[in-house]
N, C-alpha and C positions, 0 to 999 in steps of 0.2 A: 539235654536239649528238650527246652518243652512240645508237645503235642500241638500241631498245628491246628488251628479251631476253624470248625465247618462253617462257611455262613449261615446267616439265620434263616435266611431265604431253603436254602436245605436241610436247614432244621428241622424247621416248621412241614414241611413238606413230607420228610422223614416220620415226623410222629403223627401224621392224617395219615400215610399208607399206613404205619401200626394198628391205628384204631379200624380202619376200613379189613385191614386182612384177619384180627383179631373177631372181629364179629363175622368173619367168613368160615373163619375156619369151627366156629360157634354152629354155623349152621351144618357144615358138612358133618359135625360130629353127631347133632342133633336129625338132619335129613339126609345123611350119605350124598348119590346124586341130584337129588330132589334141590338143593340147596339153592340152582342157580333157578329154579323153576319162577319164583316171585317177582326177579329182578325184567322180566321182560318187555312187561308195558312200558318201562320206563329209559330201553337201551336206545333210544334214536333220539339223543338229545342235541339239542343246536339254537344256534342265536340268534331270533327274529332279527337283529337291527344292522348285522354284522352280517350273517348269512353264511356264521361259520358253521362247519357241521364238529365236533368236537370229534375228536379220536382216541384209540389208544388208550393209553392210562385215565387220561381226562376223561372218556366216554365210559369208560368202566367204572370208573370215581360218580359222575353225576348219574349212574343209574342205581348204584349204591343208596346215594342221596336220596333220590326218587323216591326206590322205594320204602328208605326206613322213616320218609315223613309222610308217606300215601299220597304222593302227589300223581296226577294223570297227567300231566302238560308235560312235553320235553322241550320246553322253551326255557332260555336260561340268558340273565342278561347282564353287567355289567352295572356300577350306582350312576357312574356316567350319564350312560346310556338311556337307564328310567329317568335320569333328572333330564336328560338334554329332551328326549321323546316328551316331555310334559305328564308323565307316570309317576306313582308317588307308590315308595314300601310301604305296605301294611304294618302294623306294630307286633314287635316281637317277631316281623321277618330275622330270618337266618342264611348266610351267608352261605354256598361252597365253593371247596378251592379246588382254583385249574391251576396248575403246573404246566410250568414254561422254560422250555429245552433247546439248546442249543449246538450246532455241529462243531467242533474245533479240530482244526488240524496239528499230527502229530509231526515235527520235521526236525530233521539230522542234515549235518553239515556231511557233504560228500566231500571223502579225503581228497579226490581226484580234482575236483573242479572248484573249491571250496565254497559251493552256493549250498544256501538250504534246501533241502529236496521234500516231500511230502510223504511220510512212510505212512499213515492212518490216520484214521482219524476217532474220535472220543465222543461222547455224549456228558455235557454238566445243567445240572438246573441252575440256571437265571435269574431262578427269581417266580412267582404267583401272583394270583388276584384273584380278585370274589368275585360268584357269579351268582345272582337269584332265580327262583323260580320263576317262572309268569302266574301260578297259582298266588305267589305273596304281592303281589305287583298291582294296583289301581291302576283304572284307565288304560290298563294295555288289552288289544280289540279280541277277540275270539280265536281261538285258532279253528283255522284252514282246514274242513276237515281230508285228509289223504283220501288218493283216488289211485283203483289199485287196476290194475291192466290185466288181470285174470279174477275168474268168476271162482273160484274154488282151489285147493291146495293141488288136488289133483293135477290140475291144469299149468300150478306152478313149478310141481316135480317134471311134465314132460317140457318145458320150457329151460328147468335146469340143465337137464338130460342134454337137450340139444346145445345149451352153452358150454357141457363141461368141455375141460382143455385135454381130457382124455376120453376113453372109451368107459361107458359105464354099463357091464356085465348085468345085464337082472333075470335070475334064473334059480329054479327050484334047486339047481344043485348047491346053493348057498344059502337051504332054507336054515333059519335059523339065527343065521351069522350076516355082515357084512365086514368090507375091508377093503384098505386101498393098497395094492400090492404093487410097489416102488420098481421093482425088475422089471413089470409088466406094464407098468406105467398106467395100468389099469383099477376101476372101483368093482368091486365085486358084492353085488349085493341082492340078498331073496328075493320074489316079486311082490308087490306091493298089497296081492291078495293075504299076503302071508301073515300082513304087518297087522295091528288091531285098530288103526287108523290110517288114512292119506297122511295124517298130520303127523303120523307116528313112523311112517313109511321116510316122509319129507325131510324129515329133520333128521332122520340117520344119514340120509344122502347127502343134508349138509356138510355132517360131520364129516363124513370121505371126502369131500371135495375140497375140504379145509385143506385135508390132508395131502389132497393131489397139488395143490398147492406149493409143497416143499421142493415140489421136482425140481430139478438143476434146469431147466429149461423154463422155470417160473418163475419161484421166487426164491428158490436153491436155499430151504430152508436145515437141508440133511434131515431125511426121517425116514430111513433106513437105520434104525438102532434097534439093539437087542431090547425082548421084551422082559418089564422088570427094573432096566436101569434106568439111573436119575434123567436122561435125556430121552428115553421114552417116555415116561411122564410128563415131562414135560410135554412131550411133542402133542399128547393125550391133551391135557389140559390147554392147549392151543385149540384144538379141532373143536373140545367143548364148545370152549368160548368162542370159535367160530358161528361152531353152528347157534348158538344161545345168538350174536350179533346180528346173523343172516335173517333168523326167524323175526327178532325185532324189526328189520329192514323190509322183509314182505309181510308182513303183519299176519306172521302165523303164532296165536297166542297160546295156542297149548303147549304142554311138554309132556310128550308119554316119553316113557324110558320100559322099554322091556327085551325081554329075548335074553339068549345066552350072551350077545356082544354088551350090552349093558351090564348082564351081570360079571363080564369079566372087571369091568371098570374098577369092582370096588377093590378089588387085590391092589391097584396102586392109589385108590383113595386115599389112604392112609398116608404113599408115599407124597403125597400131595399136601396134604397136613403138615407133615415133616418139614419138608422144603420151605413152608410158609413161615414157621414158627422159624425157621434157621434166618433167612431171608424177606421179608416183607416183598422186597420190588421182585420178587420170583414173580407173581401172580400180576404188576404189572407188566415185566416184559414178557411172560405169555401173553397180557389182553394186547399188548402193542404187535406185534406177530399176529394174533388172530386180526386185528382191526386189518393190516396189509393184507390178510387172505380175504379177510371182507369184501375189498374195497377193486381187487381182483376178478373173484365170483361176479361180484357185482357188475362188474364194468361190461362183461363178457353177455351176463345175462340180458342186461337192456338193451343189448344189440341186436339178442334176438327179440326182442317186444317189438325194436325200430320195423327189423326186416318183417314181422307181422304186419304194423301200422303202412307199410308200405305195398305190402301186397293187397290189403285191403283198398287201401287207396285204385289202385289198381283195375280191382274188381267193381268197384262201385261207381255207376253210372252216376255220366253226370246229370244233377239236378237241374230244372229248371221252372223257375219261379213261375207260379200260374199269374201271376199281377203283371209281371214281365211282357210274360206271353201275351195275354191279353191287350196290353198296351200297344206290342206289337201288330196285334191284328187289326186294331183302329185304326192305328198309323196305313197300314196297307191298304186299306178301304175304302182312305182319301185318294188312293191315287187314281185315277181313269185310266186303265188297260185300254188304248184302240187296236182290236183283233183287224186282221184283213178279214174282208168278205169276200166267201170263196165262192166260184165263178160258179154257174146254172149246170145240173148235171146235164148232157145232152143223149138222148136217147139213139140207142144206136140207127135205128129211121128214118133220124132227121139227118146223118152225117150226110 
């Protein structure tokens, strides 16, 4: 019986994860966790014309992209789209590929009733397309530049703080360390004096809250696993790339990595490497997991920005226009007021 033959369409797809996960694991070998530190300016990529915001594999794929052609723009468009917008490719543009996935349902004939019933369902690729940068792109306008609703990291961690969907611990008694501990549904983590930055502070807080994420009351990811096994790393390499995602989405662009909880990291570094060389789409469906925590965090957070913008509202007297004003007082000026004329005071003498 021969070997059934994959489409091209999963091919092709197939050997872009290779070379993407090949040059990753290039770097973890060469910067341990430092690896993912370059790819940040370039994780919030999306498509002027379409107004998609890319996710998942695809948004870990074009930040890949990003940054091993130095591009700064996360604008990314279709040939379509530059020809139809009246945009023209630069010469020697180059192309990257999105992948395009699809839900199918799994179903079995019920002995009883003899209808098909729906037992799961599957994930298959579809099929791809090319997307360009806006840096290769003629005639396409400036980008926009992002407007960010907190003045410093500081200000973004107590913002977090109040979003998170559990309790977040921060206390000298976990100098050192942080952690999201699943029993307690709690994050546990040093105070932020501790840390060698806000930004260094911030981004660990990320990483737990990636992790609170898993709860059964979430996104029931199970990360409750022994430390050391292949689903611990995993779950690790999720929270990474969470927090790596999150930091590109509030535009925190540093990456410190310190302390003991960093350095535990590296004991499954390795197993991370492992997995990759076994498996290619290991490292997408961690970025597709972390994009879901992303997009969580995220949801929860702008809620609190809203309820700010609205208390604000709140407080702030209403204006009113001095040109207004004044207009008004002309207008009043025309009008003749007739007061009564009050009667002659009469002295008590005369009564």
């Amino acid at each position: 019986m021969k070997e059934q033959k994959k489409p091209k369409s999963t091919e092709i797809v197939e050997e872009q994860r290779a070379r993407v996960v090949n040059k990753i694991i290039e770097d973890m070998e060469r910067n341990g966790l430092r690896w993912m530190e370059p790819y940040l300016p370039t994780l919030s990529p999306h498509n002027p014309v379409s107004g998609t915001v890319y996710q998942g594999g695809n948004r870990f794929h074009l930040g890949f992209a990003g940054y091993m052609r130095g591009f700064e723009d996360n604008r990314w468009c279709t040939f379509n789209q530059i020809r139809d917008s009246g945009w023209h490719l630069k010469k020697g543009a180059k192309a990257a590929l999105i992948e395009k996935w699809r839900e199918f349902s799994i179903k079995e004939e019920n002995k009883e009733t003899g209808e098909d019933e729906v037992k799961g369902h599957y994930l298959r690729c579809v099929g791809y397309w090319n997307v360009f940068n806006a840096e290769e792109i003629e005639g396409i306008p400036a980008p926009s530049l992002p407007k960010h609703q907190s003045d410093g990291t500081s200000a973004i961690a107590n913002d977090l703080i109040l979003s998170s969907r559990c309790p977040v611990n921060e206390s000298y008694a976990y100098r050192g360390s942080a952690a999201y501990a699943p029993l307690r549904d709690a994050i546990l983590i040093a105070p932020r004096d501790t840390f060698r930055s806000d930004e260094s502070f911030t981004r660990t807080l990320l990483h737990e809250m990636t992790h609170s994420t898993g709860h059964p009351s979430a996104l029931n990811r199970g990360c409750d696993t022994d430390f050391g096994s292949p689903e611990y790393a995993q779950e690790e390499l999720v929270a990474e790339l969470g927090s790596l995602f999150l930091s590109a989405d509030l535009g925190i662009q540093s990456a410190d990595f310190e302390g003991d909880f960093y350095e535990n990291h590296v004991s499954y570094l390795k197993s991370w490497m492992h997995a990759l060389k076994d498996d290619p789409s290991y490292l997408f469906k961690a970025a597709a997991k972390a994009d879901k925590a992303d997009s969580f965090i995220m949801g929860r957070y702008q809620d609190v920005l809203e309820k700010h913008r609205e208390q604000e509202r709140e407080l702030t007297p209403e204006k009113v226009s001095l040109k207004s004003e004044s207009r008004a007082m002309k207008e009043a000026s025309k009008v003749q007021v007739v007061l009564p004329i009050p009667a002659p005071a009469i002295a008590a003498d005369e009564r």
